[in-house]
PyMOL Python script that loads the backbone (N, CA, C, O; Angstrom):
from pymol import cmd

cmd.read_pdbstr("""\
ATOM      1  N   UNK A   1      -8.808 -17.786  13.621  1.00  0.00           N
ATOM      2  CA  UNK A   1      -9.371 -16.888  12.626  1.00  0.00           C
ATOM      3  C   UNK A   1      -8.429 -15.708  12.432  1.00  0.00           C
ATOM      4  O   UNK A   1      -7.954 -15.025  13.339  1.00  0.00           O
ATOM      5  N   UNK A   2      -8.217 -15.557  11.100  1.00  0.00           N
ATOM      6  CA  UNK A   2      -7.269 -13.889  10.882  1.00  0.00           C
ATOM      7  C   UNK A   2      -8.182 -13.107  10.366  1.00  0.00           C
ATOM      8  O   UNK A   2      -9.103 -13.300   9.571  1.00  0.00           O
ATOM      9  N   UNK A   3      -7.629 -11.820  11.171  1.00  0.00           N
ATOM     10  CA  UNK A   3      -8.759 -10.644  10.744  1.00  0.00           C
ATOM     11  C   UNK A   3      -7.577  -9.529   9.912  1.00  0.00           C
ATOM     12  O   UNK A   3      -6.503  -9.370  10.493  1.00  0.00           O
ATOM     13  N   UNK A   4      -7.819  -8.736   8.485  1.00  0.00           N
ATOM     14  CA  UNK A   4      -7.421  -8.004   7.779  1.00  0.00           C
ATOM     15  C   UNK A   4      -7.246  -6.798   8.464  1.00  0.00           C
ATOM     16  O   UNK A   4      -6.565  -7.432   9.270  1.00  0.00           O
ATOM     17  N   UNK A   5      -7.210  -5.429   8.998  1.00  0.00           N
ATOM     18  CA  UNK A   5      -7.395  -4.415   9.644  1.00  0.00           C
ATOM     19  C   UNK A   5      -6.685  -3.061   8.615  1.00  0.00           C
ATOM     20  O   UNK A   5      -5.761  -2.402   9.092  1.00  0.00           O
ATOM     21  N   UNK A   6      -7.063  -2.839   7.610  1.00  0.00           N
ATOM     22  CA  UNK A   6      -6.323  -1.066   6.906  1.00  0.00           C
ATOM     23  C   UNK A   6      -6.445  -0.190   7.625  1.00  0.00           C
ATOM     24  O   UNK A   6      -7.517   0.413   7.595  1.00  0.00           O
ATOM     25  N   UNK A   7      -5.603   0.150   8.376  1.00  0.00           N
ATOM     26  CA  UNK A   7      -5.296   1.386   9.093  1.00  0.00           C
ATOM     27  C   UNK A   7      -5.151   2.661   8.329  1.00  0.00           C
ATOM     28  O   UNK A   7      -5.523   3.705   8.865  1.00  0.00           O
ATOM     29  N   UNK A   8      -4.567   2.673   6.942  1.00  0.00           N
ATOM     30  CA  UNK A   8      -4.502   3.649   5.916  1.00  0.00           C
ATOM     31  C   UNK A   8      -4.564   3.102   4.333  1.00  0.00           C
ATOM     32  O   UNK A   8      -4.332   1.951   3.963  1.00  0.00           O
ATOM     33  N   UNK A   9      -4.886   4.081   3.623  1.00  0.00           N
ATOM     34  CA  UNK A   9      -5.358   3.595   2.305  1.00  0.00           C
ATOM     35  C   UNK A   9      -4.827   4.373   1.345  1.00  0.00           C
ATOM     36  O   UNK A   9      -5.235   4.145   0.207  1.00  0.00           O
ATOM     37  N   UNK A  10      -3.948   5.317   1.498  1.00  0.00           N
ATOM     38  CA  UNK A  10      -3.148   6.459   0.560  1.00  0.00           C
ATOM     39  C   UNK A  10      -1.939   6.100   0.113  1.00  0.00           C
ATOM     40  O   UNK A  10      -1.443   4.990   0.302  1.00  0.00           O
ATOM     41  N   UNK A  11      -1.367   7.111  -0.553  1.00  0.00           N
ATOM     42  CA  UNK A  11      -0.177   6.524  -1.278  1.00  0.00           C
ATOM     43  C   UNK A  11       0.848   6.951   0.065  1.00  0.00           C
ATOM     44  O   UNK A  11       0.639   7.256   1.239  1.00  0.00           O
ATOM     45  N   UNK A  12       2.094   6.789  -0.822  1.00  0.00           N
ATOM     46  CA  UNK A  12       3.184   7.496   0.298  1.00  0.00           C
ATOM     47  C   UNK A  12       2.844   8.805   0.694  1.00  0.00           C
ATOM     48  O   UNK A  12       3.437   9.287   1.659  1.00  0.00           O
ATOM     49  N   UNK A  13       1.852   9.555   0.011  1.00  0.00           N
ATOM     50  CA  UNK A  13       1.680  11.090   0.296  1.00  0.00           C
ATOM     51  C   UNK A  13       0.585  11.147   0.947  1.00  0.00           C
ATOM     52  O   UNK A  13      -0.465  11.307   0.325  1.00  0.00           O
ATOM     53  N   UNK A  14       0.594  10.990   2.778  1.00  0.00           N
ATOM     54  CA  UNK A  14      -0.810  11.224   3.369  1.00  0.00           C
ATOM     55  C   UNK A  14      -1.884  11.886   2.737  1.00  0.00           C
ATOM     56  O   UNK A  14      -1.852  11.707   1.520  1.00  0.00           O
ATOM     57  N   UNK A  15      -2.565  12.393   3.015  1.00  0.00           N
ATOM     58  CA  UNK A  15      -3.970  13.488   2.550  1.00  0.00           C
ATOM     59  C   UNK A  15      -4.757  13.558   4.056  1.00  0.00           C
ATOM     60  O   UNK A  15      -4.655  12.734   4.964  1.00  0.00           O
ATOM     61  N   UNK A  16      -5.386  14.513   4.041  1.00  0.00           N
ATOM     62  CA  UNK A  16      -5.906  15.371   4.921  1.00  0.00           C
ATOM     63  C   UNK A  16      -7.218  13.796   5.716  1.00  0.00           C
ATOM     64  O   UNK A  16      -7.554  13.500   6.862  1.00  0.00           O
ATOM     65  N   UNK A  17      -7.497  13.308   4.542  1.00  0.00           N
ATOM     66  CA  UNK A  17      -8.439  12.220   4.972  1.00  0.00           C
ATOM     67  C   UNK A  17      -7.909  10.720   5.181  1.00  0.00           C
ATOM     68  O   UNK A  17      -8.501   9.964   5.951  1.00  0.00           O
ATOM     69  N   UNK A  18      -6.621  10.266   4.372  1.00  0.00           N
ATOM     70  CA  UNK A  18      -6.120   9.241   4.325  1.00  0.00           C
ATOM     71  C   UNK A  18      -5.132   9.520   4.714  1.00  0.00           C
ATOM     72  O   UNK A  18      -4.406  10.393   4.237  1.00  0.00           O
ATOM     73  N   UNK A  19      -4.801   8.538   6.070  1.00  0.00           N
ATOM     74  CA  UNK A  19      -3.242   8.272   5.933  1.00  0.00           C
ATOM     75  C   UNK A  19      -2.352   7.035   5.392  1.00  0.00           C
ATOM     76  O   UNK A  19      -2.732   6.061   4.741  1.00  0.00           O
ATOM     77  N   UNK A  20      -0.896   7.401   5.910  1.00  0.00           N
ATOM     78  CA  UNK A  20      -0.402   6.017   4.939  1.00  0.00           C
ATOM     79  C   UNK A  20      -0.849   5.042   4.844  1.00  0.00           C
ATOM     80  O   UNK A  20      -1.789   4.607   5.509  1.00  0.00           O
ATOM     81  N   UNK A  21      -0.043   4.302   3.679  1.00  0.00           N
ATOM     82  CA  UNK A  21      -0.750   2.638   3.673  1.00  0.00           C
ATOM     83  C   UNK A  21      -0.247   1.659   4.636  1.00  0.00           C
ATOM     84  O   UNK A  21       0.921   1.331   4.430  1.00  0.00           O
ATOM     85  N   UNK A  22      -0.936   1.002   5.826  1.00  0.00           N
ATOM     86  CA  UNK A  22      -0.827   0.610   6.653  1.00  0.00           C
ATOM     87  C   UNK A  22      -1.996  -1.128   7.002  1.00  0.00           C
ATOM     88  O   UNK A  22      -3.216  -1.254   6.889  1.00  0.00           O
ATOM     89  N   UNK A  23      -1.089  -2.014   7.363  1.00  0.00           N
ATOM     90  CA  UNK A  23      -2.376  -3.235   7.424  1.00  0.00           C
ATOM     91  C   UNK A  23      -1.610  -3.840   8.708  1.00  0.00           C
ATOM     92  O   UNK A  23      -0.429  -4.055   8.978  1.00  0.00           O
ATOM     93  N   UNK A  24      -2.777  -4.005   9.338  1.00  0.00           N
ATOM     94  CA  UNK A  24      -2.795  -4.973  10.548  1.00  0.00           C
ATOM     95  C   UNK A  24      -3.423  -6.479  10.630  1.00  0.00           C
ATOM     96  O   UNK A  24      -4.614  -6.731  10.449  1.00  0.00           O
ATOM     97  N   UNK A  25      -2.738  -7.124  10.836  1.00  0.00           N
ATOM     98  CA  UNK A  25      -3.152  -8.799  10.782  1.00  0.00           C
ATOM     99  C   UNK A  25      -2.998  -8.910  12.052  1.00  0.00           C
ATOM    100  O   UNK A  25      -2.046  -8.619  12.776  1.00  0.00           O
ATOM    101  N   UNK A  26      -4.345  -9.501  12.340  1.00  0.00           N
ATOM    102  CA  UNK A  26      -4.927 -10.240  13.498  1.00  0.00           C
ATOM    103  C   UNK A  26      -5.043 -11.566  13.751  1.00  0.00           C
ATOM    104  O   UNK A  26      -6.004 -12.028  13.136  1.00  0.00           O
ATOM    105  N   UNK A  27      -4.371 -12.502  14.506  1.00  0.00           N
ATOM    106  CA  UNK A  27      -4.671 -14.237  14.111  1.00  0.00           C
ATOM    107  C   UNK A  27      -4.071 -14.219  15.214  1.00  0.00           C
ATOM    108  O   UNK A  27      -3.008 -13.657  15.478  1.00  0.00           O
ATOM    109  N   UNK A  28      -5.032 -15.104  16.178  1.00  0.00           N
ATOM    110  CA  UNK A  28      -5.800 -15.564  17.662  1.00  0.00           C
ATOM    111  C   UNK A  28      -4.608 -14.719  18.507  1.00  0.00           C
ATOM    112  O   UNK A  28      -4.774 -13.518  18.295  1.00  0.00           O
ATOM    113  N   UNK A  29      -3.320 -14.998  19.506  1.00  0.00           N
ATOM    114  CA  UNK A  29      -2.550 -13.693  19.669  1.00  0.00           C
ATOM    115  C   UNK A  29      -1.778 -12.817  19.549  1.00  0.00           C
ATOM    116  O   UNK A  29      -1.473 -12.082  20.489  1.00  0.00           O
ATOM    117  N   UNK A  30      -1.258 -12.700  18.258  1.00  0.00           N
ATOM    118  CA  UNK A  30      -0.653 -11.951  17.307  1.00  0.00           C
ATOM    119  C   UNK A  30      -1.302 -10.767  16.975  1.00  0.00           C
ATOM    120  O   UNK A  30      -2.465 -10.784  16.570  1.00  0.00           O
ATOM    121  N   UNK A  31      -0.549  -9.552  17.131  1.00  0.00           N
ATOM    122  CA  UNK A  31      -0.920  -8.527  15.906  1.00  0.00           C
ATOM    123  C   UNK A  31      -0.021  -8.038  15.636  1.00  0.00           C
ATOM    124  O   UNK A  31       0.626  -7.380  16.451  1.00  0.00           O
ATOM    125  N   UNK A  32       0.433  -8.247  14.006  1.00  0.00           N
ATOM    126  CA  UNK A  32       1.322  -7.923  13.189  1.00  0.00           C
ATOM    127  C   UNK A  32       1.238  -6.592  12.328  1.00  0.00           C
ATOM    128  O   UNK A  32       0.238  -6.575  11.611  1.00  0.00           O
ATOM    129  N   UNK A  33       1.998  -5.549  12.236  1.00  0.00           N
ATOM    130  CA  UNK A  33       1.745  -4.437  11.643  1.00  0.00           C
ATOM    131  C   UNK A  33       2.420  -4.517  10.192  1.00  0.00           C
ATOM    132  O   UNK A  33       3.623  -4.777  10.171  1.00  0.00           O
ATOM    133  N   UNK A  34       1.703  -4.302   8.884  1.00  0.00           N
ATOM    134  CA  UNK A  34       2.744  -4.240   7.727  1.00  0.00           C
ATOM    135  C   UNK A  34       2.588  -3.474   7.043  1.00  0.00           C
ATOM    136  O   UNK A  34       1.518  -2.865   7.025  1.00  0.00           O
ATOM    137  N   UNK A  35       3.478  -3.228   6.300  1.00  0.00           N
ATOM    138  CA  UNK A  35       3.746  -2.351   4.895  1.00  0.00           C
ATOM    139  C   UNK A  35       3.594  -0.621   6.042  1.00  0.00           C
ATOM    140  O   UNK A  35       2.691   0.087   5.595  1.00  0.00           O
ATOM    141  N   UNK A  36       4.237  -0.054   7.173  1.00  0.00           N
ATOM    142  CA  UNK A  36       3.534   0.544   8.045  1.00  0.00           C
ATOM    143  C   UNK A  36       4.424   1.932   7.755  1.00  0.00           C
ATOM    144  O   UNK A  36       5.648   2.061   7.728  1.00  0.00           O
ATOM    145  N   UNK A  37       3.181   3.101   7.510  1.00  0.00           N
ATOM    146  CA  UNK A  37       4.131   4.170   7.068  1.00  0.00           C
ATOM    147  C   UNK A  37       3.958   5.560   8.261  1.00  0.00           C
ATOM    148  O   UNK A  37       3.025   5.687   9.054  1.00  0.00           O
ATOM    149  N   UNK A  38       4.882   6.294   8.135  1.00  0.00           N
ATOM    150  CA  UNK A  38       5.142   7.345   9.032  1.00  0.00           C
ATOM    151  C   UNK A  38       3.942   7.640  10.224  1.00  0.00           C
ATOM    152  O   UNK A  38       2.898   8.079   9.742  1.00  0.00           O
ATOM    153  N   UNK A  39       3.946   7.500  11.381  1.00  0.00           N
ATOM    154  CA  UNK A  39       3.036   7.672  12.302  1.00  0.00           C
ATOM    155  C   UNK A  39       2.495   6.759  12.918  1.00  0.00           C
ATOM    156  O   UNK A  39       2.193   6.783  14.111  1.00  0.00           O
ATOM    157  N   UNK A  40       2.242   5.411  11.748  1.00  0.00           N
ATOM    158  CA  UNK A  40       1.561   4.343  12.311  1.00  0.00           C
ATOM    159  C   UNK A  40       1.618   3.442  13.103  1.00  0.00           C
ATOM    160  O   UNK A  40       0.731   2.597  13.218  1.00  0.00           O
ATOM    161  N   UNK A  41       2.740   3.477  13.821  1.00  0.00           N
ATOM    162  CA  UNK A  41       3.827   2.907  14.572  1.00  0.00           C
ATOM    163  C   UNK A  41       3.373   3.048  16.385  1.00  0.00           C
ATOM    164  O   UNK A  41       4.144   2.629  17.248  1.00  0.00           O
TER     165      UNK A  41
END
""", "prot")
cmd.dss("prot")
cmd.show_as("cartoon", "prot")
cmd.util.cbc("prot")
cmd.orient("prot")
């Protein structure tokens, strides 16, 4: 099973409530970090 995970939902310009745009893929023992912006690391 793969699971979706948004870690952030903003543009390149954090905000006080959103940070960058960030997605984590989950599938059985893998977790892959993508599109991953400043911090999310």
């Amino acid at each position: 099973m793969m699971e979706l995970i948004f870690l952030g939902t903003s543009s390149m310009v954090p905000t006080k409530e959103r940070n960058h745009t960030s997605l984590l893929v989950r599938c059985k023992n893998y977790d892959i970090l993508i599109d991953c912006g400043e911090g999310t690391q």
